[in-house]
N, C-alpha and C positions, 0 to 999 in steps of 0.2 A: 369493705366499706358498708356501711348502714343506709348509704344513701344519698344524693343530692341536694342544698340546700341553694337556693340564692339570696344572697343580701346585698341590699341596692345602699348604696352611699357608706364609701372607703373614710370617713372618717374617724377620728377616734372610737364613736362606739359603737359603729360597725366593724370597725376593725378588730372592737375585744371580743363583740357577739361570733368574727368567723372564727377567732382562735377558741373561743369555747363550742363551737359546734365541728372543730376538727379535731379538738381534743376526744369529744365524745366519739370519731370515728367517723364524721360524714365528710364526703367530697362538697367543698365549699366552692361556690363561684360571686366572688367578689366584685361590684360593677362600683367603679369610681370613673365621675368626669375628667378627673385630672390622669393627662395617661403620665404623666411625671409619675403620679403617687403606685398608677398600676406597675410602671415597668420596676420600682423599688420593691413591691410587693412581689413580682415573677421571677427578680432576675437575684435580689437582695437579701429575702424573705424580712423584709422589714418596711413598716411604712414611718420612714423618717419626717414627713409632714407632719404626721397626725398624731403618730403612736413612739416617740422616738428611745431608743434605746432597749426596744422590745422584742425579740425574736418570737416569727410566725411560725406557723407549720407550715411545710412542703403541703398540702392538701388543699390550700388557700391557692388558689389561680386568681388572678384579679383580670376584671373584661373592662376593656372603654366601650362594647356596643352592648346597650341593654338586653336586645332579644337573645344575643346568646349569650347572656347570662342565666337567663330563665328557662331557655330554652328546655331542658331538661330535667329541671328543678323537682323536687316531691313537696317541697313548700320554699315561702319568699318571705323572707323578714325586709319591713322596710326600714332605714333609719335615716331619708331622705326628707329633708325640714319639707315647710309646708310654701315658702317660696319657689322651690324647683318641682313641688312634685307633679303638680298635672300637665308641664310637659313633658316628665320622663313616663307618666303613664299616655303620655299617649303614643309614644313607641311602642308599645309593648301589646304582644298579639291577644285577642279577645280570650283567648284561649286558658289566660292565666286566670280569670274568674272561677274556676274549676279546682284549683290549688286552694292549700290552706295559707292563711297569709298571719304575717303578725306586723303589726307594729310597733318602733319604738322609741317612734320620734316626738320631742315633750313639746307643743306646741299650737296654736291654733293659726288657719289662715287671716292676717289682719283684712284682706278687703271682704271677707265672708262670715268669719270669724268662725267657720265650721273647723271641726275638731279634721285629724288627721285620717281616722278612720271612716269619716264622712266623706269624705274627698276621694275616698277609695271605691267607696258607695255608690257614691253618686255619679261615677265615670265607666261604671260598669265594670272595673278591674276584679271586683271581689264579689263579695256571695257575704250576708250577714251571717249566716251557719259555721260559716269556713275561716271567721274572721275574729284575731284577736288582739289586745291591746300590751307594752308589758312597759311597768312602772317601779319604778322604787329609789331608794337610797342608792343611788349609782355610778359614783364618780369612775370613769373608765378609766383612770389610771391608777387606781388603788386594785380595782379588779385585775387589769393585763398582769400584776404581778401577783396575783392568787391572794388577795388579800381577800377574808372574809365577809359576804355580800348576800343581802337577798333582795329580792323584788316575786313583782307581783302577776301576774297571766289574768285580765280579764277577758271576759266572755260570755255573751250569752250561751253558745252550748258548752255545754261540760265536756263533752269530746273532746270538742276541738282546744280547751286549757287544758284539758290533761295531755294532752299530743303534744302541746307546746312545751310545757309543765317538764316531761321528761325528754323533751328536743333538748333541755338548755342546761338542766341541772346538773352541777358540776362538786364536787367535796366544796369547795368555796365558795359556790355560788348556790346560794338554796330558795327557790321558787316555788311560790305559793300560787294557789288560786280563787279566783273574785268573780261571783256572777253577775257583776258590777261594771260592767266594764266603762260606763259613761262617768264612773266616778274615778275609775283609775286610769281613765287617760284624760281628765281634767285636772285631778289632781299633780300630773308631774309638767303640766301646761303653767297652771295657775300660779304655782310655787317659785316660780320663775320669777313673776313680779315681786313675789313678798322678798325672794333673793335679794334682788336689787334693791330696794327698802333697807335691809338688811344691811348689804355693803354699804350703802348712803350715813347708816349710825358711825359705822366702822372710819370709815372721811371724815367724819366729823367729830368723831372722836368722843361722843358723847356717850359712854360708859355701855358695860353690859345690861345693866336694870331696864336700860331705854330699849335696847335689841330683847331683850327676852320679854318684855309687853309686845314690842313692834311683830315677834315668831306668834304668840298668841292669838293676840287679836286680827291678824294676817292669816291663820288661821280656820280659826270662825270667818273671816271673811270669804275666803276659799267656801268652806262649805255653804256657805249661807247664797252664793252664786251655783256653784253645784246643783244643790238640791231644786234652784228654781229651774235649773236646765235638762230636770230629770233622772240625777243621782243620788244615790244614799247616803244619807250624815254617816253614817258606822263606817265608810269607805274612807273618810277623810283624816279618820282615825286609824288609819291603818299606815302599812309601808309606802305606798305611793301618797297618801296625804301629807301624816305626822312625820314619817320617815323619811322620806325625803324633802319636806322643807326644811328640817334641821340639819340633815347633812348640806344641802345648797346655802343654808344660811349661814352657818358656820366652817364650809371646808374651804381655804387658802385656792383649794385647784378646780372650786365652781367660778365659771363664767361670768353668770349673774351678780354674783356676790361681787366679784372684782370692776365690773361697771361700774355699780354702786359707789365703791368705794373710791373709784376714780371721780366719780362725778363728785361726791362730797367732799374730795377735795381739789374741787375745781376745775377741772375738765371739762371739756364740751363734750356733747355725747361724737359729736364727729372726729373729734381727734382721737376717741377711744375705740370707737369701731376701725376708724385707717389704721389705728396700732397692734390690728390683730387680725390673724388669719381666721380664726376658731369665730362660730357665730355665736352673739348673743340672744338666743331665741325671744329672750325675755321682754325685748325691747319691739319686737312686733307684735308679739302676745299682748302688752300693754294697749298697745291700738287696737285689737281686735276685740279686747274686753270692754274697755271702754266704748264702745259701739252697742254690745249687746246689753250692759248695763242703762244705757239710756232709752233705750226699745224697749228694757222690763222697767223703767223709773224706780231703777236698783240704788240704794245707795251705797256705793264702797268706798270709803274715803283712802286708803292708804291705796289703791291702785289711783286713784286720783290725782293724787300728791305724785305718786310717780310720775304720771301723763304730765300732770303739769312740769315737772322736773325734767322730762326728755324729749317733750316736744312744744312748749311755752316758755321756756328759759326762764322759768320761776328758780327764786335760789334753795337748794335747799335745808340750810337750816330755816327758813322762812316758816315752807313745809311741814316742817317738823314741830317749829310753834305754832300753827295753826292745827295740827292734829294734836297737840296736847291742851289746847286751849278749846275743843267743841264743848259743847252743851252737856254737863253731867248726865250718864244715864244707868242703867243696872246693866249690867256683863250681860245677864243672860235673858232678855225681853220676856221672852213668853214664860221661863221658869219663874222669873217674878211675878207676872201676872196671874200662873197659876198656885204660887204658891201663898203672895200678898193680897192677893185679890178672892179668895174661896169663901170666903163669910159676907 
């Protein structure tokens, strides 16, 4: 074996990240809350919850107690949302600060609205040296069965992406890296909401022309919140930006997308979350942005229309003539200012 890994939260895609890091050769220790989902992973080798119809590898152990999950670990991938995680870090011995860690969980906390890798930060679990992000086009059930995939490893040190870089890299799975890392784990947070937007066209049935403005402009929107939170425009155009908001927006087996499109056609957002196990990140992510955008007197109109869509019971085709009905303006602000305005 090459080594120990641990990865915290048995969900789908924790579950695909252990079978590609047992592929590679490493002994996996698996931490899910649900000891349903561990004893199917130990006894089954399959997690029929999450991942169904998948066969694991024997190297996969799955733990219901965090510390000896970790306990032994040579690094800790997390893929635990940002609702549960700072009680599972606080199980966990001081000692993991010293480990490299990754995350890869697309999200931000709504009562904080800090990112996930902040939370990690700020609880003393991790080391910014040791710490990195990973994002991209990722639907984890096209991946569990080797379908062709990349994503992205940010980080401030180079080390520590390139460690992760070829932790994961797989013939299918091909992982790049970004010394960006506040862009690319914003970017698979952010895309979430534009998701849901997305799905929302799809309910309502109002044609592709409308969805493929709604991926653009949702888009620029992403980055133009980004950059004021201290990331790179060029990041948002990459895999964990561009790449995965058009797989999220268009794939039948994104989450986001299917709220959406449940709400657009009628649903409450409550009847849609009780009709599923699987979480909508996107739907807290929405509360948390909308937070930090009234702190910077951001304007984002299409995460707007969301908020008002999932937690104002606004209708939303309404939404949608309201965002096509603003105030004419040029696409690109400042390129017109520098380009109309030079003489």
């Amino acid at each position: 074996m090459n080594g120990q890994i641990a990865v915290l939260g048995a969900g789908a895609w924790g579950t695909v990240l252990s079978k590609m890091l047992a592929e590679n050769g490493y002994a996996v220790r698996l931490w899910s809350y649900d000891k349903e989902v561990a004893q199917q992973i130990n006894q089954e080798h399959y997690n029929h919850s999450f991942l169904p119809g998948v066969s694991l590898p024997a190297e996969i152990i799955a733990e219901t107690d965090p510390q000896a999950a970790v306990k032994d670990a040579d690094a800790i991938l997390n893929v635990v949302i940002a609702k549960g995680l700072r009680d599972l870090l606080a199980q966990l011995p001081n000692t993991v600060a010293q480990k490299p860690w990754l995350t890869a969980t697309k999200g931000l906390e709504p009562e904080s609205g800090a990112r996930i890798s902040q939370i990690l930060l700020s609880t003393g679990k991790a080391q910014k040296e040791h710490l990195a992000v990973l994002s991209g086009p990722n639907l984890a059930s096209e991946i569990a069965l080797g379908s062709p995939a990349s994503s992205v490893v940010g980080a401030e040190s180079k080390e520590t992406a390139l460690y992760f870089q070829n932790l994961l890299m797989r013939p299918y799975f091909r992982v790049y890296i970004n010394p960006d890392p506040i862009g690319v784990e914003l970017g698979g947070a952010l895309k979430n909401i534009i998701a849901i937007a997305a799905g929302i066209c799809d309910g309502l049935q109002i044609g592709d022309n409308a969805k493929a403005a709604l991926i653009a402009r949702g888009l620029a929107e992403m980055t133009r919140l980004g950059v004021r939170l201290g990331a790179e425009s060029e990041t948002f155009f990459g895999l964990s930006g561009m790449g995965d908001l058009v797989a999220t927006c268009a794939s039948h087996h994104s989450r986001n997308r299917w709220c959406g499109e449940e709400l657009g056609k009628g649903r409450t957002l409550e009847e849609i979350i009780n009709s599923t196990r699987a979480v909508v990140e996107g739907v807290r992510t929405t509360q948390a942005v909308m937070e930090i955008a009234r702190k910077l007197y951001l304007e984002l109109p299409i995460t707007s229309a969301v908020y008002g869509i999932l937690f104002e019971n606004q209708d939303p085709k309404q939404q949608v003539e309201q965002l096509m009905n603003r105030m004419a303006r040029a696409e690109n602000a400042s390129l017109a200012e520098k380009k109309w305005n030079q003489f």
